[in-house]
C-alpha positions, 0 to 999 in steps of 0.5 A, spaced: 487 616 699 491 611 696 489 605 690 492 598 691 490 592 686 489 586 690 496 582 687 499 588 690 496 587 696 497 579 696 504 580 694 506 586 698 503 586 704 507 587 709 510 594 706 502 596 704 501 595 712 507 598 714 505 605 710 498 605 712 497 610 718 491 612 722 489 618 717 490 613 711 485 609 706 487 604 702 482 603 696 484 596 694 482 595 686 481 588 682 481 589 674 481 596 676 474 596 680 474 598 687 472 592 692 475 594 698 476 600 703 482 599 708 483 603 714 487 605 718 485 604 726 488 603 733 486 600 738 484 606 741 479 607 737 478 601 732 471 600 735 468 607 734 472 607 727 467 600 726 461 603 729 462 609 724 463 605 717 457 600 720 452 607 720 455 610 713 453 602 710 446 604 714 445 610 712 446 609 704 441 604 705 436 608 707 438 613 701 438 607 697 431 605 700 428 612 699 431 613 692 427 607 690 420 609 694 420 616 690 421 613 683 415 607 685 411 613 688 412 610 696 413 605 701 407 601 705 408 601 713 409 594 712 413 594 706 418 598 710 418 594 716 420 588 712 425 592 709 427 593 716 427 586 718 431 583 712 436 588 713 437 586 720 436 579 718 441 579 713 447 584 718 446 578 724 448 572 719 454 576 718 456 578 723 455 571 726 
């Protein structure tokens, strides 16, 4: 795993690119803060890579969703269905 800042990344980019390999990530930081995971993928597997990271983002949501249920007691039927549906909501505005 390897730290990049964000100037870096805009001013070297070509190199940054040309090291990345396949079993590489690029953590790309801005005032010293992770705000981006860079990974390297082929054209082989780009889609099961994209798969993969979007169901580790869903996963954590439901950890997110379960951490909160236990510190508020518990979740409603209904309020885990809206939970579901603005979730959902919110992923189709931005693959869009």
């Amino acid at each position: 795993m390897k730290f990049v800042t964000a100037g870096d990344l805009r001013a070297s980019a070509q190199d940054i690119w040309g090291e990345l390999d396949i079993e590489d990530e690029i953590i790309v930081t801005d005032n010293g803060k992770p705000t981006a995971l860079v990974v390297g993928i082929t054209e082989n597997n780009f889609e099961e890579t994209l798969r993969l990271i979007r169901q580790a983002r869903l996963m954590r949501e439901i950890s997110t969703m379960r951490e909160e249920a236990s510190e508020r007691g518990y979740l409603s039927d209904e309020e885990i269905d809206a939970e579901i549906q603005a979730y959902r909501k919110e992923k189709r505005s931005v693959l869009e």
